[in-house]
N, C-alpha and C positions, 0 to 999 in steps of 0.2 A: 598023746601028751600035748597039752598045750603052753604053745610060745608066746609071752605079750612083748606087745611092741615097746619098748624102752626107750628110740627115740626115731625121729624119721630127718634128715637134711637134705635140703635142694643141692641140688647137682649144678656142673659148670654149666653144663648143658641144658640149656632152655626147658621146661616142660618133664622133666628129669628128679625121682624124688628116690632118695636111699631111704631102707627100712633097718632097723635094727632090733633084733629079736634076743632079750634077755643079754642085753647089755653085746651085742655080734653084730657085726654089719650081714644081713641074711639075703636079701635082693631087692631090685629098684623097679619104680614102677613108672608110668606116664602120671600126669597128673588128672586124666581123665577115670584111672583105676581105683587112683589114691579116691577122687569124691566119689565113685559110685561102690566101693567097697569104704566106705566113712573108717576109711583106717587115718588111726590118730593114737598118740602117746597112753599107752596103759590098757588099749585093746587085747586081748586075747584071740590065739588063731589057732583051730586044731589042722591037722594035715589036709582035709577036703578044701578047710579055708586056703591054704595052700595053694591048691591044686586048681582051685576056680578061680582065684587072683591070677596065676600063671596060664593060664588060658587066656585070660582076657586079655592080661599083659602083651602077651604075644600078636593077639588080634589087634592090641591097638596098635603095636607096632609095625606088623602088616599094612595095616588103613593108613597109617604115615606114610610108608614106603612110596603106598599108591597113590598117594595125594601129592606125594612131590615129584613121582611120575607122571602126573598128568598136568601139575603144573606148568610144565615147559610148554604142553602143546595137546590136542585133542587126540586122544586113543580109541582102539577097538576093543571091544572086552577081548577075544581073542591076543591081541599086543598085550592088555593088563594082565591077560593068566598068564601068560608065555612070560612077561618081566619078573611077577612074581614066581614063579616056580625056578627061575635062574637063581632067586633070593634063596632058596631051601625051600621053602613054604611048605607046609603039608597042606593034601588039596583041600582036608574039610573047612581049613583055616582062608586059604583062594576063594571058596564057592561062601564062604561067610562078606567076606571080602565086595569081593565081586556084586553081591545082593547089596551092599549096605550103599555101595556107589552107584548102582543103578536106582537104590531109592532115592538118593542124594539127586538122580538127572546129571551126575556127576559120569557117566557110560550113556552112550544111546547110538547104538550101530547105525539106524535111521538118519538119524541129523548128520552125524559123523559124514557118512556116505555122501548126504547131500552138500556137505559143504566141501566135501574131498573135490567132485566133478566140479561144483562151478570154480574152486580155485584151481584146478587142472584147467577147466578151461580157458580161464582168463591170463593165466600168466604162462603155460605151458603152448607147444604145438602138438598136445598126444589127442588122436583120435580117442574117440567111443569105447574102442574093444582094447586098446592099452589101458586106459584107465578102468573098465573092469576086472581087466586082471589082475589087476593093482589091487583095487577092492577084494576081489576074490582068495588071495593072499594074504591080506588082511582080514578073513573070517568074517566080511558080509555075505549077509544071505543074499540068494539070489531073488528074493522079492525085494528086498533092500536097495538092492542094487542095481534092478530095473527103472523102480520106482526113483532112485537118483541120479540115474541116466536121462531124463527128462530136464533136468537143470541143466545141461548141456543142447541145447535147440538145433536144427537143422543149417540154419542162417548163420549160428556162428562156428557150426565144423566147417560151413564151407570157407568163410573169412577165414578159420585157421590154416586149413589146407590151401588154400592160395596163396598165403605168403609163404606156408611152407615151398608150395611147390615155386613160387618165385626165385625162390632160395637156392633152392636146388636148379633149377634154369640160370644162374646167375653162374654158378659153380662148374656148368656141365660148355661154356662158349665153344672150348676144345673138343667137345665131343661130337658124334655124327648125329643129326638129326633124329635120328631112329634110337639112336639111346639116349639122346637127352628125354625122349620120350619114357622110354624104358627105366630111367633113372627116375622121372616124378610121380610114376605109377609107384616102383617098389618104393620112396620112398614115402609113398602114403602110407601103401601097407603094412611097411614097416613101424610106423608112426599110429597103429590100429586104424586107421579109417578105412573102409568098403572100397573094394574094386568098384562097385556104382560111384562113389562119388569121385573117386580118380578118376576115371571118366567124365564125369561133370567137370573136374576143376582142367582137364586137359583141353574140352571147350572152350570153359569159358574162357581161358588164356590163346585160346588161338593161334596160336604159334603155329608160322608157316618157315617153310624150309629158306636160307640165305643160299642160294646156289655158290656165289664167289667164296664165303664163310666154309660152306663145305667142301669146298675142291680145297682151298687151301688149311685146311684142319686136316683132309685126308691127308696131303703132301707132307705134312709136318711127322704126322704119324707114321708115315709108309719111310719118308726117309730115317725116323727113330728106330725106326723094326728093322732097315736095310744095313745100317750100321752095324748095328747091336746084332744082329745075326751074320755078320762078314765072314766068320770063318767057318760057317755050314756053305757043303755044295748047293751050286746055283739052284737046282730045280729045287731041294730038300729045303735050301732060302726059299724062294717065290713061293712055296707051296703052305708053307709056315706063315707067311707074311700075311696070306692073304685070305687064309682059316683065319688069323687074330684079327684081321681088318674087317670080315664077315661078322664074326661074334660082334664087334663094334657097330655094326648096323653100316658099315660105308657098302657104298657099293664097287661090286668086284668090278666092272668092266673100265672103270676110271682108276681102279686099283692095277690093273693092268697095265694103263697108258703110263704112268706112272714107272709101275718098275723095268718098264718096256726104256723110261728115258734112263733110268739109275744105272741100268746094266749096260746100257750101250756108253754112257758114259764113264763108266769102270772100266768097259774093254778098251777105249781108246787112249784111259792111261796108265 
């Protein structure tokens, strides 16, 4: 049976048109459905007309959704299925979606990728293989993502990684020689850059040992640990103290001298 349209009113909302069907408010459309379905005052709709207006309805509504998702900021198709389907979306209405924004150049994994790495690299300190994983998380391919791993050049991991490790040598004064080491290495790796180039950036920075810096960092630490364990018996202390000062890269035989002075000054008062 078929219903005519008896009158149609714009909505508060922008872009927003009510239909009314035989004098009934019946549903509202975009205004992109209203012109490509030429619905207007005194139209006639059977139920298929219906049913393919409310399809379309929906898709345009979709396309909105993901248009003002991606207006804040550049996506992955992967981010855009994932937003829409939190929406409800049914998929064949996503993979409609999805198609109509990649015709648009409005989705492009490619670009995306490559402009992820050079802004990681410029404003960030993450290695290579952090910002892949980033990518990879984000549903680029891995030709994508080789292929945008090139925007990031050799010359400026190592710039990053040297201030990084600057950073971390600035942080580590208190520590022994051999783990401020220990510290710029994992905090490369941790940061995705190669154990190669932790090695290169611990070159090129050259840092050699302060002899007077380390004796008295050790002293600072040995007396921290000496306190701080007072009421463990003596050997059970020194034997404690001086595992934790090992792990720390000092060495034990100055770690010795040391509690050699701490203990004989405990027993004399």
């Amino acid at each position: 049976m078929n219903q005519k349209i008896t009158s149609i009113t714009a909505q508060k909302r922008p872009g927003r048109f009510n239909v009314f069907l035989d004098g009934n408010y019946a549903f509202s459309v975009s205004e992109d459905v209203l012109v490509k379905f030429q619905l207007s005052k005194g139209k006639e709709l059977d139920s298929a007309d219906l049913e393919e207006i409310f399809k379309a309805d929906d898709l345009s509504k979709a396309l909105n959704k993901a248009l003002d998702y991606l207006s804040y900021s550049l996506r992955t198709e992967k981010e855009t299925r994932q937003k829409l389907a939190k929406e409800g979306l049914e998929d064949s209405i996503i993979e409609t979606v999805i198609k109509k924004l990649t015709k648009m150049k409005l989705l492009n994994d490619s670009e995306y990728a490559k402009s992820y790495v050079r802004t990681m690299a410029k404003t960030t300190d993450k290695g290579p293989r952090f910002i892949a994983n980033s990518l990879k998380e984000k549903g680029i391919s891995l030709y994508d993502m080789e292929d945008a791993l090139l925007e990031y050049p050799a010359e400026m991991q190592l710039k990053n990684a040297l201030k990084l490790a600057k950073k971390t040598v600035a942080k580590s004064k208190k520590k022994s020689f051999n783990e401020c080491n220990q510290k710029i290495t994992q905090a490369l790796l941790n940061k995705g850059y190669s154990s190669e180039l932790a090695s290169q950036v611990r070159q090129s920075l050259n840092l050699t040992k302060d002899v007077d810096q380390e004796h008295e960092n050790l002293r600072l630490e040995t007396e921290k640990l000496w306190h701080k364990n007072s009421r463990i018996d003596l050997k059970k202390r020194r034997n404690k103290i001086k595992a934790a000062l090992f792990r720390k890269g000092f060495d034990l035989y100055e770690c010795d001298r040391i509690l050699d002075e701490l203990e004989n000054t405990e027993t004399e008062n």
